[in-house]
N, C-alpha and C positions, 0 to 999 in steps of 0.2 A: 233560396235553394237550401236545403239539409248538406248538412257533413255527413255523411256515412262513414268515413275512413276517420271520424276521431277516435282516437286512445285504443285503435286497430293496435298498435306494438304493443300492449300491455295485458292486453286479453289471450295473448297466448302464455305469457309468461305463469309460473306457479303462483297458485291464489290471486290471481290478476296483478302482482305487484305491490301486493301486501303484505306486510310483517311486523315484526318489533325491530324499533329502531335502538341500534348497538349503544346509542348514545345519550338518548333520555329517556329508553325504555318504556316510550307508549308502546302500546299494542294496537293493533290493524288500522295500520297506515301505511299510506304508497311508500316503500323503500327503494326510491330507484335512483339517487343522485349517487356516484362515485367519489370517494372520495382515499385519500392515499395515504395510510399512515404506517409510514415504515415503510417498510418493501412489499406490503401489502395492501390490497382495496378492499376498503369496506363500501357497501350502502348504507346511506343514509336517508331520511327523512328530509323534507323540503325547508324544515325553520330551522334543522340543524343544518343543513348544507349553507345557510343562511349567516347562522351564528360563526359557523367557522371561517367564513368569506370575513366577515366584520370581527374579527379577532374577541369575538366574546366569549367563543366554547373554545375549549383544546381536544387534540387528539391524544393526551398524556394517559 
């Protein structure tokens, strides 16, 4: 049987969920992981949401 309802949330979003990531600066990649620095959220990309999970990037 088909998924029909895959990656439905992101196709409504601006540019489907694509951008530049704040933090290693590729371009058109899915920006959708939250992430909290300060008193504020950024998105993030999936290998920096990764790096910062595993203490390898900072949010400095």
């Amino acid at each position: 049987m088909s998924k029909s309802h895959r990656g439905k949330g992101i196709r409504e979003l601006l540019a489907r969920g694509r951008g530049v990531c704040p933090l290693c600066k590729r371009e058109r990649v899915k920006v959708l992981y939250e992430q909290e620095a300060g008193e504020t959220k950024i998105k993030v990309c999936k290998t920096c949401k990764a790096a910062l999970k595993h203490g390898k990037k900072s949010l400095a």
